[in-house]
PyMOL Python script that loads the backbone (N, CA, C, O; Angstrom):
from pymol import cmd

cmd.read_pdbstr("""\
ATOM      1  N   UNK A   1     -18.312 -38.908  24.019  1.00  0.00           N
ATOM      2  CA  UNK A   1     -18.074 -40.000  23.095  1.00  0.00           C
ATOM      3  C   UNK A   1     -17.877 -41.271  23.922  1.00  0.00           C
ATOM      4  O   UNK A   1     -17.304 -41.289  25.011  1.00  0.00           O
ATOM      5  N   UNK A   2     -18.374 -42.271  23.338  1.00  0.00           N
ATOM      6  CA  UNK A   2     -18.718 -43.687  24.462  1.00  0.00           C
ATOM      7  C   UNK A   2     -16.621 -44.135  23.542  1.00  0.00           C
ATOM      8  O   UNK A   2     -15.846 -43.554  22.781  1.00  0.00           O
ATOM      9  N   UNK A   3     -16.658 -45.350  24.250  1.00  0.00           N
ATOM     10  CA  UNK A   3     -15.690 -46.383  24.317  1.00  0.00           C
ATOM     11  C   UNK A   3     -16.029 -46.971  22.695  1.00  0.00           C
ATOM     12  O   UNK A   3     -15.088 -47.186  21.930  1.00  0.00           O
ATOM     13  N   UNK A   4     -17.422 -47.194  22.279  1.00  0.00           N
ATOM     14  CA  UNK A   4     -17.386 -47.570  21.118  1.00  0.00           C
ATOM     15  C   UNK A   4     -17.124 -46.854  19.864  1.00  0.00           C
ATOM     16  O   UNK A   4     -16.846 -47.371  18.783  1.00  0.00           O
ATOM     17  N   UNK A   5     -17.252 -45.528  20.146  1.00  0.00           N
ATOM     18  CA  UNK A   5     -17.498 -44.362  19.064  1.00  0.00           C
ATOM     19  C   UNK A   5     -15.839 -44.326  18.862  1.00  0.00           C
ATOM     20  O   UNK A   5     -15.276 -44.157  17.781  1.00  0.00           O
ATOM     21  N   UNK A   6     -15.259 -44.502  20.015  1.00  0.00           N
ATOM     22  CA  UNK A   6     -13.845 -43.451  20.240  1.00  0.00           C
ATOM     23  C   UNK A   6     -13.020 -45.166  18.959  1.00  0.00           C
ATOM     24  O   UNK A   6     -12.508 -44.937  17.863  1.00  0.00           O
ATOM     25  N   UNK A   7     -13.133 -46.460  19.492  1.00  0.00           N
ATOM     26  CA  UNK A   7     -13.249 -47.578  19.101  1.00  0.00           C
ATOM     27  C   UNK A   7     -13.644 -47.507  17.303  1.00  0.00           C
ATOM     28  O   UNK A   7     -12.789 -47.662  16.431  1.00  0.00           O
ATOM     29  N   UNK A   8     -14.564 -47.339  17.135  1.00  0.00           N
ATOM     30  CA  UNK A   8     -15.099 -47.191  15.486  1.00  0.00           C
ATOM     31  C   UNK A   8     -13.976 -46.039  15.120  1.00  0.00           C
ATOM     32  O   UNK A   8     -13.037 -46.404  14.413  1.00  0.00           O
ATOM     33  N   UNK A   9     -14.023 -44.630  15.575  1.00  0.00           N
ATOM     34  CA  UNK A   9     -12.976 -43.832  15.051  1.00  0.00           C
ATOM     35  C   UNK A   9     -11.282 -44.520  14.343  1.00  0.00           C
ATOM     36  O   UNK A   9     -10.585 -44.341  13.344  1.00  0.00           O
ATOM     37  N   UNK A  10     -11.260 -45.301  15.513  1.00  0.00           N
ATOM     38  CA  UNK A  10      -9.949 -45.592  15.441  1.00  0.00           C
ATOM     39  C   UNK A  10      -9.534 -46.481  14.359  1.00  0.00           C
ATOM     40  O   UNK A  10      -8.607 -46.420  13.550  1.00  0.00           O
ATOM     41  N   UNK A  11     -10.535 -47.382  14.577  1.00  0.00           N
ATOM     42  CA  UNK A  11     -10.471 -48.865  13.647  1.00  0.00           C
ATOM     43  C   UNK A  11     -11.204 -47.793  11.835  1.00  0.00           C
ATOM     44  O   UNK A  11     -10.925 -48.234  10.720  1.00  0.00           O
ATOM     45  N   UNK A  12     -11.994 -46.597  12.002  1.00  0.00           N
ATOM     46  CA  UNK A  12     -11.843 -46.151  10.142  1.00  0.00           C
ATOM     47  C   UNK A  12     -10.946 -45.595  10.069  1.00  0.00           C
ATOM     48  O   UNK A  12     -10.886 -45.386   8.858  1.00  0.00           O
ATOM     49  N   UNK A  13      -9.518 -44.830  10.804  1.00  0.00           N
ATOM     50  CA  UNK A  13      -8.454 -44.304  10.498  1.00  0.00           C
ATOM     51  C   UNK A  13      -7.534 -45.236  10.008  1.00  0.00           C
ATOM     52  O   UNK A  13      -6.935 -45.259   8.933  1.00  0.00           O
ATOM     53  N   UNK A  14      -7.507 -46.148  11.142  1.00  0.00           N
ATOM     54  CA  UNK A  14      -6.586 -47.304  10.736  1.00  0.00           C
ATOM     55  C   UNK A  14      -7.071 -48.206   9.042  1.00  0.00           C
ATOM     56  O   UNK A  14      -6.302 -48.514   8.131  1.00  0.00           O
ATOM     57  N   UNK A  15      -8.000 -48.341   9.092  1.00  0.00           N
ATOM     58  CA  UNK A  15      -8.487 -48.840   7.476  1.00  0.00           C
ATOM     59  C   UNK A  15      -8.846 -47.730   6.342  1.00  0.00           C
ATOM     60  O   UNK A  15      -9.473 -48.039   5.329  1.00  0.00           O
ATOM     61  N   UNK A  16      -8.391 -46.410   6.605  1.00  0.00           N
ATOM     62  CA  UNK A  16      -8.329 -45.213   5.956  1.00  0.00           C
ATOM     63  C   UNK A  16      -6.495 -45.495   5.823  1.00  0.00           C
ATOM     64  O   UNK A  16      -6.053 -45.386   4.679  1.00  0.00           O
ATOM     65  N   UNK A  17      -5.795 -45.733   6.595  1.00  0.00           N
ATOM     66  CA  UNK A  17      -5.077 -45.551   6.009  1.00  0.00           C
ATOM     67  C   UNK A  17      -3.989 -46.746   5.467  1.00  0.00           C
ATOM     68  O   UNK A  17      -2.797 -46.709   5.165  1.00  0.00           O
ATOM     69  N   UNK A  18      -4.856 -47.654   5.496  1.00  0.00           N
ATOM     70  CA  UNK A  18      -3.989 -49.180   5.072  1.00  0.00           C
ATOM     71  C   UNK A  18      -4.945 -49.365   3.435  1.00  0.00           C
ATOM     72  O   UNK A  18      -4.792 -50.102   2.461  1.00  0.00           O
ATOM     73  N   UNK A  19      -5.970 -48.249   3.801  1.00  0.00           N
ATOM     74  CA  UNK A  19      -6.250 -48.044   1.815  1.00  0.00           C
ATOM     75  C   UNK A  19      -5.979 -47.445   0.697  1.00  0.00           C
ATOM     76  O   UNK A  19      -6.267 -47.598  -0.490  1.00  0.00           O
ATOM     77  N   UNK A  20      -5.071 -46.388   1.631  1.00  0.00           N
ATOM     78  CA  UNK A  20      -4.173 -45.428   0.967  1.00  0.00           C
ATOM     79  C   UNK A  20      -2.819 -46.141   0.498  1.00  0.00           C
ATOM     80  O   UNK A  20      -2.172 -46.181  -0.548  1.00  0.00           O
ATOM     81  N   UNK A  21      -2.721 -46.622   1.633  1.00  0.00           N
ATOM     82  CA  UNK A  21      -1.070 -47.581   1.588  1.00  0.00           C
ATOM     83  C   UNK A  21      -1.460 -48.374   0.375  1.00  0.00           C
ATOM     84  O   UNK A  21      -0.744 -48.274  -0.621  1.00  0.00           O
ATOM     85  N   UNK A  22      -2.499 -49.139   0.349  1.00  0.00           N
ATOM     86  CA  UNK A  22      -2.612 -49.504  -0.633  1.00  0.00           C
ATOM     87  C   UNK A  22      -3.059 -49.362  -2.051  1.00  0.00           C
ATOM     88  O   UNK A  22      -3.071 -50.266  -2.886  1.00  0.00           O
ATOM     89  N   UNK A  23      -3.393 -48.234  -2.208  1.00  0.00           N
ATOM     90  CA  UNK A  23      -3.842 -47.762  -3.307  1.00  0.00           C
ATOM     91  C   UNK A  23      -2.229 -46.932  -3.697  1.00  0.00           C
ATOM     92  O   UNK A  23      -1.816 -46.653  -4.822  1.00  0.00           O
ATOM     93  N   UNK A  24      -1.670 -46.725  -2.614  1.00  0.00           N
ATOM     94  CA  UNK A  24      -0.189 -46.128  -3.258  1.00  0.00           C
ATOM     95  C   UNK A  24       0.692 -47.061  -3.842  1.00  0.00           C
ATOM     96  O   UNK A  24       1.708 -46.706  -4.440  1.00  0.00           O
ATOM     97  N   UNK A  25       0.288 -48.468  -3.669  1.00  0.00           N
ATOM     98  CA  UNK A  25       1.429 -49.813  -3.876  1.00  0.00           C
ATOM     99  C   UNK A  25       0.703 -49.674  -5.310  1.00  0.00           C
ATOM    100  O   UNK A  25       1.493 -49.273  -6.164  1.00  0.00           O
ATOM    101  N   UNK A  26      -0.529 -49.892  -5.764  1.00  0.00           N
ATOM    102  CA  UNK A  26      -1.553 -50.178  -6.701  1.00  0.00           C
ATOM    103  C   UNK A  26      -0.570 -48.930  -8.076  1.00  0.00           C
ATOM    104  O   UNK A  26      -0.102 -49.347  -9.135  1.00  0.00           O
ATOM    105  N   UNK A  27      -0.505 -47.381  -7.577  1.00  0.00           N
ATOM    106  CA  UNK A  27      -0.306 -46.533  -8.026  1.00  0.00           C
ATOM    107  C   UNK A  27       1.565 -46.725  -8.527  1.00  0.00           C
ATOM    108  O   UNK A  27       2.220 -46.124  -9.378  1.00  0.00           O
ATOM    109  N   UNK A  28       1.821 -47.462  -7.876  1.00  0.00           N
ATOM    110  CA  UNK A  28       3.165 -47.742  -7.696  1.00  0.00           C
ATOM    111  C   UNK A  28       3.656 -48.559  -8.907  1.00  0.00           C
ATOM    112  O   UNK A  28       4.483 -48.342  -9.793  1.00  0.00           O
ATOM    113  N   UNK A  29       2.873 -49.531  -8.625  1.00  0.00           N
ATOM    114  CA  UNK A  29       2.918 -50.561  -9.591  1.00  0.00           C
ATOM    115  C   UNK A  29       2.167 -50.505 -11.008  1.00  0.00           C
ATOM    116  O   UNK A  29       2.391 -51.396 -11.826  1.00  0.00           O
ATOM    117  N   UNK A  30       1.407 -49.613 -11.258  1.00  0.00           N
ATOM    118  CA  UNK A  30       0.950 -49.150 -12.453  1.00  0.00           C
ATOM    119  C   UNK A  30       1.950 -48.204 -13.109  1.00  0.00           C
ATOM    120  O   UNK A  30       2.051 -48.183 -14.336  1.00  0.00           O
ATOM    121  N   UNK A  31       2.903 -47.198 -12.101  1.00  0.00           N
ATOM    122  CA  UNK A  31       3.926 -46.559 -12.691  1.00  0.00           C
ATOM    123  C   UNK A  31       5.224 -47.472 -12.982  1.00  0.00           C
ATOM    124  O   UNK A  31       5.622 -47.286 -14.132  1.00  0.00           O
ATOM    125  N   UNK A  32       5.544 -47.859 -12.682  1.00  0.00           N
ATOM    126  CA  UNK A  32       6.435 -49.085 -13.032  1.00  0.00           C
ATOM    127  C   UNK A  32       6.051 -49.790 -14.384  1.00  0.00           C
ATOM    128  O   UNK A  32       6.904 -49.846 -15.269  1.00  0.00           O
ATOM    129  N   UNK A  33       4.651 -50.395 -14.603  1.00  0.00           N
ATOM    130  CA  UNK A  33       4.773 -50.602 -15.134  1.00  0.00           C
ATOM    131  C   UNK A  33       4.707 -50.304 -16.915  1.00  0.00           C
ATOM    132  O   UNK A  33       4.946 -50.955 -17.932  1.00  0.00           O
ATOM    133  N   UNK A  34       4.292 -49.085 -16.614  1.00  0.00           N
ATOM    134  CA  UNK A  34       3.910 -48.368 -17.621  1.00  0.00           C
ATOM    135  C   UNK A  34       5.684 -47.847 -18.340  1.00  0.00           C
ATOM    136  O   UNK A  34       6.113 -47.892 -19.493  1.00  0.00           O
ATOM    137  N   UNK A  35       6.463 -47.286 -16.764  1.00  0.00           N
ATOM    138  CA  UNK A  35       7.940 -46.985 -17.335  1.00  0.00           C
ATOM    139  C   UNK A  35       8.608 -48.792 -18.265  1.00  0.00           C
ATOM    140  O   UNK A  35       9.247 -48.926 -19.308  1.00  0.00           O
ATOM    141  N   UNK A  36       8.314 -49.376 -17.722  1.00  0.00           N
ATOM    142  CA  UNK A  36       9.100 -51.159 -18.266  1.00  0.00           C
ATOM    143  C   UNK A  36       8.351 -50.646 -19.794  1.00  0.00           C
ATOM    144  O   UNK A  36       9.190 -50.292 -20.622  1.00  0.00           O
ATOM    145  N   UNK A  37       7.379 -50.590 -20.106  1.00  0.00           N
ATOM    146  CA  UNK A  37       6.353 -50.578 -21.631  1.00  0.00           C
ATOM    147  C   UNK A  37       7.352 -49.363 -22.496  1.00  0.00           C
ATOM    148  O   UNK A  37       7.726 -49.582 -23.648  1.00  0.00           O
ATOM    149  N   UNK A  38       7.736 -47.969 -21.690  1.00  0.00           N
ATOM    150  CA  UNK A  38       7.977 -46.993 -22.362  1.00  0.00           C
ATOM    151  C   UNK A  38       9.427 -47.291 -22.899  1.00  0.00           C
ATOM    152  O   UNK A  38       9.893 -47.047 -24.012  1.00  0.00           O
ATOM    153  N   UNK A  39      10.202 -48.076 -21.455  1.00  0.00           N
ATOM    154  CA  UNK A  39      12.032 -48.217 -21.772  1.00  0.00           C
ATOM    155  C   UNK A  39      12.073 -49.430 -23.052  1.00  0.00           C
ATOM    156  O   UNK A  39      13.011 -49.309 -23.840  1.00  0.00           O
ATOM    157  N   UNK A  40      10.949 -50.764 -23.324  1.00  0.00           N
ATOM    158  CA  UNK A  40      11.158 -51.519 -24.242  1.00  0.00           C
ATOM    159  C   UNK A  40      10.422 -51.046 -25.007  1.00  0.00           C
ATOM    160  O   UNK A  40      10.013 -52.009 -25.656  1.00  0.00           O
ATOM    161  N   UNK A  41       9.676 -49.616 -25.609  1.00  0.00           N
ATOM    162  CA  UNK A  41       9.444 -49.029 -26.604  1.00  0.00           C
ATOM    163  C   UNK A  41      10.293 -48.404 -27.539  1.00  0.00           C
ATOM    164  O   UNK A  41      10.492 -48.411 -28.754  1.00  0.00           O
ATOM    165  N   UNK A  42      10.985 -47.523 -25.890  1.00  0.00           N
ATOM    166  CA  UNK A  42      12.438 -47.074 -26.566  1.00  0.00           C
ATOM    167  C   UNK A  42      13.590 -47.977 -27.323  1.00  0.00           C
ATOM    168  O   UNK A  42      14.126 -47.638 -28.378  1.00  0.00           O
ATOM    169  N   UNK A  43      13.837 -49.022 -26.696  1.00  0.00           N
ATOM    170  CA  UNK A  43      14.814 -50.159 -26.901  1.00  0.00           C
ATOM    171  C   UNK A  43      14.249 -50.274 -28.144  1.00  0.00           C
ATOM    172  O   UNK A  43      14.805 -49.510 -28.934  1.00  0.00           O
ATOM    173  N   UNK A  44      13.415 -50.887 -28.611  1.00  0.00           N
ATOM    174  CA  UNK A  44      12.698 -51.217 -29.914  1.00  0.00           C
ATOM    175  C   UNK A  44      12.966 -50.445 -31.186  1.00  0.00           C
ATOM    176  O   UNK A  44      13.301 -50.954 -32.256  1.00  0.00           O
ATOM    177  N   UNK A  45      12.729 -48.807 -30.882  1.00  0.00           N
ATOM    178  CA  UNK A  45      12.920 -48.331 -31.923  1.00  0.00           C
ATOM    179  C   UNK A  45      14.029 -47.919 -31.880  1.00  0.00           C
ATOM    180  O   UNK A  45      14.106 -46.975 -32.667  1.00  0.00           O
ATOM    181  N   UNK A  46      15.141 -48.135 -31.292  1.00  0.00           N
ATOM    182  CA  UNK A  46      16.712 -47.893 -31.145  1.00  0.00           C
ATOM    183  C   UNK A  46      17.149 -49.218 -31.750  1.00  0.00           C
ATOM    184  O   UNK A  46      18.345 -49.509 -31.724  1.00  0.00           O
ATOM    185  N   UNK A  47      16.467 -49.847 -32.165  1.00  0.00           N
ATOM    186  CA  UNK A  47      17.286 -50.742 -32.919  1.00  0.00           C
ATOM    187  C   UNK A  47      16.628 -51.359 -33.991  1.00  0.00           C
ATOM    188  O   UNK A  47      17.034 -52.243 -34.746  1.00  0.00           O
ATOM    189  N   UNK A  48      15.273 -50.615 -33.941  1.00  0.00           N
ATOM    190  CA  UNK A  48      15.169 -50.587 -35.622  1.00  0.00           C
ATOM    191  C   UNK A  48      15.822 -49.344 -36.273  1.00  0.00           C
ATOM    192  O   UNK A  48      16.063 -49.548 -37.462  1.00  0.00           O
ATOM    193  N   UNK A  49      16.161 -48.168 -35.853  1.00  0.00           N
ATOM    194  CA  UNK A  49      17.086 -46.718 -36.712  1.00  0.00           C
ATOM    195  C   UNK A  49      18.490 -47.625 -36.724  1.00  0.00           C
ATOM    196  O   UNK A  49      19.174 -47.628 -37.748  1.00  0.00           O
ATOM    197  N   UNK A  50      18.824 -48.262 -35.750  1.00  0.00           N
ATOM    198  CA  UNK A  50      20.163 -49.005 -36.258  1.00  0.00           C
ATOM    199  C   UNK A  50      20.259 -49.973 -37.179  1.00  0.00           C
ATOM    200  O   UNK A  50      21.372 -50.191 -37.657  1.00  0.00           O
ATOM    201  N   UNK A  51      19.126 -50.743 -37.612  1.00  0.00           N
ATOM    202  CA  UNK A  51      18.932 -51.489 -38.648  1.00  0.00           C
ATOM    203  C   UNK A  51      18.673 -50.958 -39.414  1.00  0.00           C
ATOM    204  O   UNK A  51      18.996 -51.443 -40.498  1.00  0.00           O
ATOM    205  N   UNK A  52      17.990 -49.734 -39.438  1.00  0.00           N
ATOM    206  CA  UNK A  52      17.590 -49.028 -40.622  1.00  0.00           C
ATOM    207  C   UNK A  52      19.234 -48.041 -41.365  1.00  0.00           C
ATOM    208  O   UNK A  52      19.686 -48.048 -42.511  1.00  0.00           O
ATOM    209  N   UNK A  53      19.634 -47.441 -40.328  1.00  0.00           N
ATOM    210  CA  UNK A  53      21.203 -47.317 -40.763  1.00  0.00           C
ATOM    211  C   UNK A  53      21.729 -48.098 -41.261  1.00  0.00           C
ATOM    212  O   UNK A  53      22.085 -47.686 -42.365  1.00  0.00           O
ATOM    213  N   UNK A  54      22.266 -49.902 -40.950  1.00  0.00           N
ATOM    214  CA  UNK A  54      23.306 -50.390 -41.231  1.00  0.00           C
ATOM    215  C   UNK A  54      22.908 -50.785 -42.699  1.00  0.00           C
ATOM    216  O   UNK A  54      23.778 -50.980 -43.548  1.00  0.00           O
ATOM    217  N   UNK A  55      21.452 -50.906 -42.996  1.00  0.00           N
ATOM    218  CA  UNK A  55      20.519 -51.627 -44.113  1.00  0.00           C
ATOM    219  C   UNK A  55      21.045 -50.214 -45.450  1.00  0.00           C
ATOM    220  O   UNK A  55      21.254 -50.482 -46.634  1.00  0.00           O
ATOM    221  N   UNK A  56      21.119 -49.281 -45.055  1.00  0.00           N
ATOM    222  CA  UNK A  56      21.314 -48.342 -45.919  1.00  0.00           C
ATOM    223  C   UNK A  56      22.347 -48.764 -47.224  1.00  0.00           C
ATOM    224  O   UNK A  56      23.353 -49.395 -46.897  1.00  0.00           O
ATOM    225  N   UNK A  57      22.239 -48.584 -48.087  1.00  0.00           N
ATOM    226  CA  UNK A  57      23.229 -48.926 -49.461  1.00  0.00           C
ATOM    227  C   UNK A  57      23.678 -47.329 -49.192  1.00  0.00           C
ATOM    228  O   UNK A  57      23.046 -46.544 -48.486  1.00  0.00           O
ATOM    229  N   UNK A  58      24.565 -47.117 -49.714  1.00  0.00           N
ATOM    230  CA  UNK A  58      25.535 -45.581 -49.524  1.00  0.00           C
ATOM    231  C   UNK A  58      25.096 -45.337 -51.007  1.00  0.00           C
ATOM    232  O   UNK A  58      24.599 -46.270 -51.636  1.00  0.00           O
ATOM    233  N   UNK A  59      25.217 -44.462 -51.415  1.00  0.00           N
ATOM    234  CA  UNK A  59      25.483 -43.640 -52.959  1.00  0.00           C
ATOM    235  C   UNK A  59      26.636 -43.648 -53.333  1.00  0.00           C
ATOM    236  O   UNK A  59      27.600 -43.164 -52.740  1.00  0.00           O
ATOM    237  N   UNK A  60      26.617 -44.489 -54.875  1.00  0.00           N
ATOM    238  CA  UNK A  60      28.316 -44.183 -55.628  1.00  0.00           C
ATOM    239  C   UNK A  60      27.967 -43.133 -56.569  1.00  0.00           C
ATOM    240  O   UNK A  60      27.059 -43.316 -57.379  1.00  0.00           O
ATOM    241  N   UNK A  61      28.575 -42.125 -56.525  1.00  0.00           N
ATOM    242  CA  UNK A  61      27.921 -41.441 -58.029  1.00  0.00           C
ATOM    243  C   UNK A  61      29.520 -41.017 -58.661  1.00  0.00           C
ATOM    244  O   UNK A  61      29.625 -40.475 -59.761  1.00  0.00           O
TER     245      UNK A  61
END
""", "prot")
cmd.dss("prot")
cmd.show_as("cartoon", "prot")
cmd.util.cbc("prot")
cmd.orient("prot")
């Protein structure tokens, strides 16, 4: 293997793995943001069942 081969090896490991790094930030940040969407989904309908509770008229019979 010449100086250039050994050279090319090195320099696609190194950009093999600064695409991973980055595809893990990418992966990162798509999970994030998907949890922020799910916790103000939750929030949302936790306080419409509480509006929907307090809205309730009770039964006199």
């Amino acid at each position: 293997m010449t100086d250039f081969d050994e050279a090319l090896g090195v320099f696609g490991t190194v950009a093999t793995e600064r695409a991973d790094r980055g595809q893990g930030r990418r992966l990162d940040s798509e999970w994030a943001r998907m949890q922020r969407e799910r916790d103000a989904a939750v929030q949302s309908e936790r306080a419409r069942l509480v509006k929907d509770e307090t809205m309730q008229v009770p039964d006199h019979e």
